[in-house]
C-alpha positions in Angstrom: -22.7 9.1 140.8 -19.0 8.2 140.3 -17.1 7.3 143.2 -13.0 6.8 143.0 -9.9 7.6 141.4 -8.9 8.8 138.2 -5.5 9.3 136.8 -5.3 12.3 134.9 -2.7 13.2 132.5 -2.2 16.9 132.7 -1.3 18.5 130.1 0.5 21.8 129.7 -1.3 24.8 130.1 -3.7 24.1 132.8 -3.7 24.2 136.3 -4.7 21.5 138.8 -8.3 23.8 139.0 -8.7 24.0 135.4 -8.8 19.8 135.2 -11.1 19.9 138.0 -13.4 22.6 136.2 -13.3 20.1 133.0 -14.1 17.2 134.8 -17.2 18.6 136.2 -18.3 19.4 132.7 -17.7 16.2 131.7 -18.5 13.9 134.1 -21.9 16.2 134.8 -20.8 15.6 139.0 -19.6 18.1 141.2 -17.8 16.6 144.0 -14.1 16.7 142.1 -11.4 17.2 143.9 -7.7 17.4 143.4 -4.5 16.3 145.2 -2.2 18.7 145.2 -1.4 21.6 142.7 1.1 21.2 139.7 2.2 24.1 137.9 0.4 25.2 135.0 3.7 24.4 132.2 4.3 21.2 134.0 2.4 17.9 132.6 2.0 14.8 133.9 0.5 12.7 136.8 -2.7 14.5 138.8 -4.8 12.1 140.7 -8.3 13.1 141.0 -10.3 12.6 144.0 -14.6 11.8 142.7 -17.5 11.4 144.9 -16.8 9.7 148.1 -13.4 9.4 147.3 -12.7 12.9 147.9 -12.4 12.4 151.7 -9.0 10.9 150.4 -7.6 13.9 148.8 -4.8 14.1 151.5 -4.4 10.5 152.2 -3.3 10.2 148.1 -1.1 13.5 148.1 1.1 12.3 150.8 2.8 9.4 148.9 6.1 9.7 147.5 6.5 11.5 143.6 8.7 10.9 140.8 9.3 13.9 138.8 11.6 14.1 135.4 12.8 17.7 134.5 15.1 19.6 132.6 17.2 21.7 133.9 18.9 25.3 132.3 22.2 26.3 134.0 23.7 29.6 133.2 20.4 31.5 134.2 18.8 32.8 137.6 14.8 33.8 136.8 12.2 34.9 139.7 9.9 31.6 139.6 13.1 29.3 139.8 11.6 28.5 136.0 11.8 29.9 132.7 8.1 31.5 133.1 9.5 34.0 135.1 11.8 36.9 134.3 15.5 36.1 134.0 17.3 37.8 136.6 20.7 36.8 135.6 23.0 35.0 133.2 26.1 33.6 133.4 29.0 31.1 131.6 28.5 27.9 132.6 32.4 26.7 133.3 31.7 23.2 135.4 32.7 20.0 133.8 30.0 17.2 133.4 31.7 15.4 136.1 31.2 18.5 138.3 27.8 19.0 137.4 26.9 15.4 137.8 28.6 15.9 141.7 26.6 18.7 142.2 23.0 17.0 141.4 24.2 13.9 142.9 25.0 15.9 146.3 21.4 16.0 146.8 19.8 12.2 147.5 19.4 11.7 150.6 17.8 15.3 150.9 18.3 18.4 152.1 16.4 21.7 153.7 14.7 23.4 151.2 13.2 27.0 151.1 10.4 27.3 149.3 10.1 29.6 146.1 7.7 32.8 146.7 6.3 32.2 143.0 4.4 28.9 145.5 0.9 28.2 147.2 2.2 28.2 150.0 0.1 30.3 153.1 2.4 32.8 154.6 0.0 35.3 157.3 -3.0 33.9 155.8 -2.0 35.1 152.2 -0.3 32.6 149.3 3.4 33.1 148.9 2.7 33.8 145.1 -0.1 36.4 145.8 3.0 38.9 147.9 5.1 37.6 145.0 2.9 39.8 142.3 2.8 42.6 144.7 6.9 42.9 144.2 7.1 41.5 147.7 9.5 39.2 149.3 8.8 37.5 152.7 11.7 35.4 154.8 10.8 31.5 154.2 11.5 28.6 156.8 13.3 26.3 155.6 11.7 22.7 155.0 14.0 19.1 155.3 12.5 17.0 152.3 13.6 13.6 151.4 14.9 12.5 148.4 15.9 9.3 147.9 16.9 8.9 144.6 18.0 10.7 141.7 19.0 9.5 138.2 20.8 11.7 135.4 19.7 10.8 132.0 21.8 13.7 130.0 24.1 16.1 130.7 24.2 18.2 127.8 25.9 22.4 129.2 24.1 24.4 129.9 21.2 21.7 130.2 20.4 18.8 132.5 18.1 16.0 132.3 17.3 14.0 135.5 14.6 11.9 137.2 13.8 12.8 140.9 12.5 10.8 143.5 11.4 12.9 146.1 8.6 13.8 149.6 5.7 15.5 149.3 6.6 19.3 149.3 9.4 19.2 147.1 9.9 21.7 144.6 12.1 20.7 141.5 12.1 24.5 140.8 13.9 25.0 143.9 16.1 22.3 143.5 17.3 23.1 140.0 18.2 26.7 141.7 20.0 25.1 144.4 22.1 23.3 142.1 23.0 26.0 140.1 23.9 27.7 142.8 26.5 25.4 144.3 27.7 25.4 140.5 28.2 29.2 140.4 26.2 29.9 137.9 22.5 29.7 138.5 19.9 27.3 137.0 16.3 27.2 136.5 13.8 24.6 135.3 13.0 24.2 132.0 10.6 21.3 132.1 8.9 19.0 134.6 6.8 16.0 133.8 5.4 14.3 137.3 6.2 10.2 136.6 4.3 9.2 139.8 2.2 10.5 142.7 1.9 7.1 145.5 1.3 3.9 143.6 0.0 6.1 140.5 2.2 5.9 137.6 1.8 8.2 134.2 1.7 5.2 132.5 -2.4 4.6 134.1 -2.9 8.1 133.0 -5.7 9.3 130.7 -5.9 12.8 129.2 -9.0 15.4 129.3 -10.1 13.9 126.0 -9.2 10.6 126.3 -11.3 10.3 129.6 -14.6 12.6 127.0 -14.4 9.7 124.4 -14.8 6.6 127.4 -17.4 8.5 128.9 -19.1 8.6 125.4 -17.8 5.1 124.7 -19.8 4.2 128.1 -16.6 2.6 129.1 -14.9 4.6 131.5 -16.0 3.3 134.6 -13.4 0.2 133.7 -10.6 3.4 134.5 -12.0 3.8 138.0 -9.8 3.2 141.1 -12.3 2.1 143.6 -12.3 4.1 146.8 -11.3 1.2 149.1 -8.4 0.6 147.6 -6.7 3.2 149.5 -7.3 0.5 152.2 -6.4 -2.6 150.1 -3.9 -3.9 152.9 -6.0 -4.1 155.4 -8.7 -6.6 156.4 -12.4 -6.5 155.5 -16.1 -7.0 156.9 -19.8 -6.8 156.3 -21.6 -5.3 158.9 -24.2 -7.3 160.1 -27.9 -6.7 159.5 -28.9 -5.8 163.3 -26.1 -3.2 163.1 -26.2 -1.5 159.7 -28.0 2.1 161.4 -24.9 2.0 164.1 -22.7 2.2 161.0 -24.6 4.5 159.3 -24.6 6.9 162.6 -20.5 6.4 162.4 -20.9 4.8 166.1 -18.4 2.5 167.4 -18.8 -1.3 165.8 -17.9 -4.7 168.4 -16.3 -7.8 166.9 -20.1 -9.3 166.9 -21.6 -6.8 164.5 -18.9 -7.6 162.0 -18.7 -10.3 159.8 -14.8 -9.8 159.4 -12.9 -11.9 156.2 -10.4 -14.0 158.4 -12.2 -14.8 161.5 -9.0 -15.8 163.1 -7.8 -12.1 163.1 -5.4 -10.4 165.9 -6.4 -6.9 165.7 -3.7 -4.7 167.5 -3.9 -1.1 168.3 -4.5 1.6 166.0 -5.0 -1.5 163.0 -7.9 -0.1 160.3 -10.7 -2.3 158.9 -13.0 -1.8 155.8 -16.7 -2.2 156.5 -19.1 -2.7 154.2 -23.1 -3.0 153.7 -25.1 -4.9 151.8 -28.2 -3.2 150.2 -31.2 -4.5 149.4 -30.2 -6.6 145.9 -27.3 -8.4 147.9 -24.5 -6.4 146.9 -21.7 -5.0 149.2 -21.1 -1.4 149.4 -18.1 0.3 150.8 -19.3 2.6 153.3 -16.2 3.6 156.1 -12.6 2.6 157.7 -12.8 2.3 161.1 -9.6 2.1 163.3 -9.2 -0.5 166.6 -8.7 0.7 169.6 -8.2 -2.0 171.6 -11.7 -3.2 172.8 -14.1 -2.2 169.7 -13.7 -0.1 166.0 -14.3 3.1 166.2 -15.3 5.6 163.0 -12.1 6.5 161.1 -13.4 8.2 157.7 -16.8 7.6 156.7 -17.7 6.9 153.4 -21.6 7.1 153.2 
């Protein structure tokens, strides 16, 4: 069984479920999971959660994202994109310097509604779901962050940028927005995700890329280990007397751990890796567990 991280290059024309449902078929495992959906003309960055790792699904989907779109003024659609219907159309009379204002009036970030073409659970039913009834339902505003944004054309009606932005941002609805302080509308017209966390597009494999390394025999070299979510924090082996109190996820002391700086201060709320080692020596990652002050106590198990 593969356990870790791949760094899959979606392509246009399949959902975030769709990669899953290949990878299955590919990898012959069933314990897939994705982190976080991405629309189905969007390409780009999609972390995939295998085996273990899966446990980390939310941990990877909360990092910052880098997004680089193009933007369509002149034009209003349902979806906020052009796979919707157009709604309206207009003249697009800003300057450049006024349409650079306008996208630049947005770092720092902003409060956002969400589109209803959108996963997101409104009364126990998906926003996009009502949307295909012909149904509208009043959205809460959301404050997202975004820290930086750079232009790379501005080109009437269309607008290239790169977004740096929080989870739960949608470019869609940003590209509306900024039509609409324009006067004219805008949609999005394409959207490539750069980065999800530390995961860049430039790591990232395609469906058939990752086919031929599994028929190569190679691909395991493309696996992010699952501890490496939890790089940054200190290590330990469990020791042999205590290797069924780990296994039972119950609290570990400071003398069933053989921790890698011995001269450690742990603090509060600190997390540390534990490992086992099976029966040909090797060491296996098998939980994080968090201090609390006096012991470590089970934070996510990995088993």
């Amino acid at each position: 069984m593969i356990n870790g991280i791949i760094i899959v290059y979606k392509e246009a024309g399949y959902t975030s479920h769709d990669v899953v449902a290949r990878l299955r078929g590919i990898l012959k495992q069933k314990k897939i999971g994705h982190t976080g959906t991405l629309d189905p003309d969007a390409m780009g960055v999609l972390p995939v959660c295998i085996g273990n790792a899966t446990k980390l699904c939310d941990m990877v989907a909360d990092g910052g994202k880098e997004y680089k779109t193009r933007m369509l003024l002149g034009v209003t659609t349902d979806t906020y994109d052009m796979s919707g219907n157009v709604l309206t159309r207009s003249e697009v009379r800003a300057s450049r310097d006024e349409i650079e204002m306008a996208v630049m009036s947005f770092v720092g970030g902003y409060e956002q509604i969400p589109p209803m073409f959108s996963a997101l659970k409104i009364g126990g039913r998906r926003l996009y779901e009502l949307a295909r009834m012909g149904r509208e339902v009043e959205r809460a505003p959301r404050h997202v962050d975004i820290p930086n944004i750079k232009i790379l054309d501005i080109n009437p009606p269309r607008v290239s940028f790169v977004v740096e932005c929080s989870k739960g941002t949608y470019i869609r609805s940003l590209c509306a927005d900024i039509g609409d302080m324009l006067g004219c509308g805008g949609a999005m017209q394409e959207l490539t995700r750069m980065r999800v966390g530390r995961y860049r597009i430039e790591d990232s494999l395609t469906l058939s890329e990752i086919e031929e390394l599994v028929d190569k025999g190679t691909l395991e070299q493309h696996i992010i280990p699952t501890d490496s979510m939890f790089a940054g924090w200190h290590g330990a082996v469990v020791k042999e007397n205590a290797k069924r109190t780990l296994m039972n996820g119950n609290r570990l002391y400071f003398e069933q751990l053989d921790i890698d700086d011995g001269n450690t201060a742990f603090i509060k709320g600190d997390l540390l890796r534990v490992y086992s080692q099976n029966q040909i020596g090797e060491t296996e990652f098998k939980a994080v567990y968090s201090f609390d002050g006096k012991c470590f106590k089970a934070y996510k198990m990995f088993l």
